[in-house]
Short mmCIF file of the C-alpha atoms (twelve columns), coordinates in Angstrom:
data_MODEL
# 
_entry.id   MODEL 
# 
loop_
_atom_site.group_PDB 
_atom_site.id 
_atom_site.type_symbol 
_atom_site.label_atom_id 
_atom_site.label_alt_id 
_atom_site.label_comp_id 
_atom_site.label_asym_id 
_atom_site.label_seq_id 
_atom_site.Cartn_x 
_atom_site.Cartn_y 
_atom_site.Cartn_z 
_atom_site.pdbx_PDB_model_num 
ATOM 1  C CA . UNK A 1  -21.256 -17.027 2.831   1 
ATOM 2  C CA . UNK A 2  -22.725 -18.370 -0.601  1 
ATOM 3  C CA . UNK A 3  -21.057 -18.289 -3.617  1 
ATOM 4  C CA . UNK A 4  -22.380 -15.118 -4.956  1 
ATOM 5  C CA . UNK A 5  -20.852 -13.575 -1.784  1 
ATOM 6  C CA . UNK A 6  -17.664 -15.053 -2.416  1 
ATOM 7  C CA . UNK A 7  -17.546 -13.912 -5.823  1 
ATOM 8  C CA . UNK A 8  -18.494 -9.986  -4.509  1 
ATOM 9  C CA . UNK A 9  -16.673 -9.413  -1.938  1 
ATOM 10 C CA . UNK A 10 -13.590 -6.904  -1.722  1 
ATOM 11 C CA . UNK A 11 -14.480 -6.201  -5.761  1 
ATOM 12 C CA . UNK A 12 -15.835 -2.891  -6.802  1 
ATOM 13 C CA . UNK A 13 -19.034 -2.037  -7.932  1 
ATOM 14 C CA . UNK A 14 -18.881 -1.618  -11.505 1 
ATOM 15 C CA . UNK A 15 -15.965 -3.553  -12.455 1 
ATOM 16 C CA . UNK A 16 -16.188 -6.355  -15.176 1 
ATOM 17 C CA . UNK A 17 -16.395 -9.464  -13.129 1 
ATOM 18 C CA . UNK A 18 -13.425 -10.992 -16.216 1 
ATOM 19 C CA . UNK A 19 -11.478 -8.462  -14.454 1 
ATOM 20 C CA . UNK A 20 -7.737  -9.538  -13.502 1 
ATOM 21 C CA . UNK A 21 -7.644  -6.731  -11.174 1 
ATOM 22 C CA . UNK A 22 -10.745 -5.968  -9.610  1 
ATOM 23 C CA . UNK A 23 -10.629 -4.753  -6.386  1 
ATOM 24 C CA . UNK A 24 -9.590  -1.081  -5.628  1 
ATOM 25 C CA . UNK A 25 -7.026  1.006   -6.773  1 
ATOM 26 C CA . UNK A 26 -4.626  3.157   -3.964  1 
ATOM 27 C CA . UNK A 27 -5.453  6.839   -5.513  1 
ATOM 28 C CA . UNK A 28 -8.901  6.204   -5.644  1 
ATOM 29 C CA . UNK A 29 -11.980 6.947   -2.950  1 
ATOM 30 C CA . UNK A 30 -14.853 4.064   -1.684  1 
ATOM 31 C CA . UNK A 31 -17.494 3.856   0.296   1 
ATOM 32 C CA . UNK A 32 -18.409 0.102   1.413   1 
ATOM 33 C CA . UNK A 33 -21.410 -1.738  0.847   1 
ATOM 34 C CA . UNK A 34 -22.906 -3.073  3.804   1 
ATOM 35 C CA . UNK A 35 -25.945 -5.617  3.810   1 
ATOM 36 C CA . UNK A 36 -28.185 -6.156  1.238   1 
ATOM 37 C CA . UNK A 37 -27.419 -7.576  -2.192  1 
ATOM 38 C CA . UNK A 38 -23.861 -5.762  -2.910  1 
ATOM 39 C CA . UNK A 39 -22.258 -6.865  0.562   1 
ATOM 40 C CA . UNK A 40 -18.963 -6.836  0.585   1 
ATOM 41 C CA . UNK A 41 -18.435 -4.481  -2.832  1 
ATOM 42 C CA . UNK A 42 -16.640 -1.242  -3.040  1 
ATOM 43 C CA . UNK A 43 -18.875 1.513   -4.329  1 
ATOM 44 C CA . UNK A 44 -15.723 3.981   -6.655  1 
ATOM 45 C CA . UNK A 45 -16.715 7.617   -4.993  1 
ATOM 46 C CA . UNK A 46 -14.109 9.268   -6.169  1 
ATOM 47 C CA . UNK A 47 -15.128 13.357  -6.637  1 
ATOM 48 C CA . UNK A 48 -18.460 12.856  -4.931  1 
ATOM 49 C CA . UNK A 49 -19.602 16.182  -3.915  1 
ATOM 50 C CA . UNK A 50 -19.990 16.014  0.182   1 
ATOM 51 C CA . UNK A 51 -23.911 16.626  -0.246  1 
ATOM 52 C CA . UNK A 52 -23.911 13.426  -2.875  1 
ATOM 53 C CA . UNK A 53 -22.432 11.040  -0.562  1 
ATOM 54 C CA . UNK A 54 -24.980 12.221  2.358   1 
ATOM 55 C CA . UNK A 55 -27.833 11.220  -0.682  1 
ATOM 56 C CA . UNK A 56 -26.372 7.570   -1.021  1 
ATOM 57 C CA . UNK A 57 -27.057 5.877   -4.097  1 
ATOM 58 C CA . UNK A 58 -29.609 3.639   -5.873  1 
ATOM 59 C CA . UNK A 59 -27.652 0.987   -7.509  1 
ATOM 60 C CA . UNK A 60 -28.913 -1.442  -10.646 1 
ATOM 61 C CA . UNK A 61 -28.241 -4.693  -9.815  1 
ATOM 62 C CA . UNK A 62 -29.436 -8.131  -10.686 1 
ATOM 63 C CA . UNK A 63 -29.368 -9.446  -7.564  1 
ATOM 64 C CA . UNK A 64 -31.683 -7.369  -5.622  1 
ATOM 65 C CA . UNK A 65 -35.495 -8.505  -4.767  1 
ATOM 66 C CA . UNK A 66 -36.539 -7.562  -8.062  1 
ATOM 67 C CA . UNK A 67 -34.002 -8.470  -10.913 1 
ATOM 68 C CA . UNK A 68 -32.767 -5.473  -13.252 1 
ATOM 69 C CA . UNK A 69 -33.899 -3.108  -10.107 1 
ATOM 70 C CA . UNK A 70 -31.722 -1.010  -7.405  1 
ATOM 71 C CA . UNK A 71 -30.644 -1.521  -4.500  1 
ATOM 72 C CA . UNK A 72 -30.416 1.526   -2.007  1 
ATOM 73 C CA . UNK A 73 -27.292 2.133   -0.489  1 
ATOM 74 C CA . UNK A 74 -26.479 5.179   1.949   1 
ATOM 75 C CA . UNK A 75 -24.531 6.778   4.889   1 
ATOM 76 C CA . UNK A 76 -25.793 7.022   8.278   1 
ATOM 77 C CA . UNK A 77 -25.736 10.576  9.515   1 
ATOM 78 C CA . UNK A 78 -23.649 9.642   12.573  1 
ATOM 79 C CA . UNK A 79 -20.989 8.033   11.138  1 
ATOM 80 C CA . UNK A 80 -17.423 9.670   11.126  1 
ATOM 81 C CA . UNK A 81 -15.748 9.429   7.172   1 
ATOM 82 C CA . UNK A 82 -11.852 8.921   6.893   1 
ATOM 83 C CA . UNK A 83 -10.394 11.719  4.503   1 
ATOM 84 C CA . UNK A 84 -8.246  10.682  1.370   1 
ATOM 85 C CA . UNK A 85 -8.151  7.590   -1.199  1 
ATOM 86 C CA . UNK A 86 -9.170  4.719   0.039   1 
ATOM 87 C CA . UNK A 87 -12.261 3.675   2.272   1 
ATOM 88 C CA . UNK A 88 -14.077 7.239   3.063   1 
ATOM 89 C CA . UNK A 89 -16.977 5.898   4.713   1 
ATOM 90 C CA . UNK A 90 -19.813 2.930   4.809   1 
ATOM 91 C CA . UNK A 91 -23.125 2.587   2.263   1 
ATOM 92 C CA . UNK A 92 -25.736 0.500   4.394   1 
ATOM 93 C CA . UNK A 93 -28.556 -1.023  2.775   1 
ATOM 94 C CA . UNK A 94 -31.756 0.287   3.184   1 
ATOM 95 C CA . UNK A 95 -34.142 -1.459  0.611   1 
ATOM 96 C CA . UNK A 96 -34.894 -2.120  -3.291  1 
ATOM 97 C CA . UNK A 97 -36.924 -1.202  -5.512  1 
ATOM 98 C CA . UNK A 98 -38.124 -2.016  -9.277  1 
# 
């Protein structure tokens, strides 16, 4: 695990890295990011329709193949989801793009 990984994981997506605090919060919802760039983060899903969460999400990040691009992050269809705050489900890693 580089340093980069270090520095990611168990933080959420989103959060100011000068953060004191920031991994997740208990009456929250996440997904995890699995693979790719954002390994290890917590993607905040918190009042995500059912049909948004099946869409996944592109998320701008600096550290995908192409700087100030997105990395795609989605659900597999298979995949049971845990109801309730906390981890929901996974986000796999599927690919960037400009």
């Amino acid at each position: 695990m580089n340093g980069d990984e270090q520095l990611l994981r168990g933080r959420v997506y989103g959060r100011d890295h000068d953060d004191p605090d920031p991994g997740p919060l208990p009456h929250r919802t996440y997904a995890s990011l699995v693979g790719g760039p954002l390994d290890g983060l917590l993607l905040d899903i918190t009042g995500w329709r059912p049909d948004e969460i099946d869409e996944g999400a592109p998320l701008p990040t600096e550290l995908s193949r192409w700087p100030g691009g997105r990395a795609l992050y989605g659900p597999r269809p298979d995949e049971p989801r845990a109801p309730g705050p906390g981890v929901m489900c996974r986000f796999y890693h599927s690919g960037d793009t400009p």
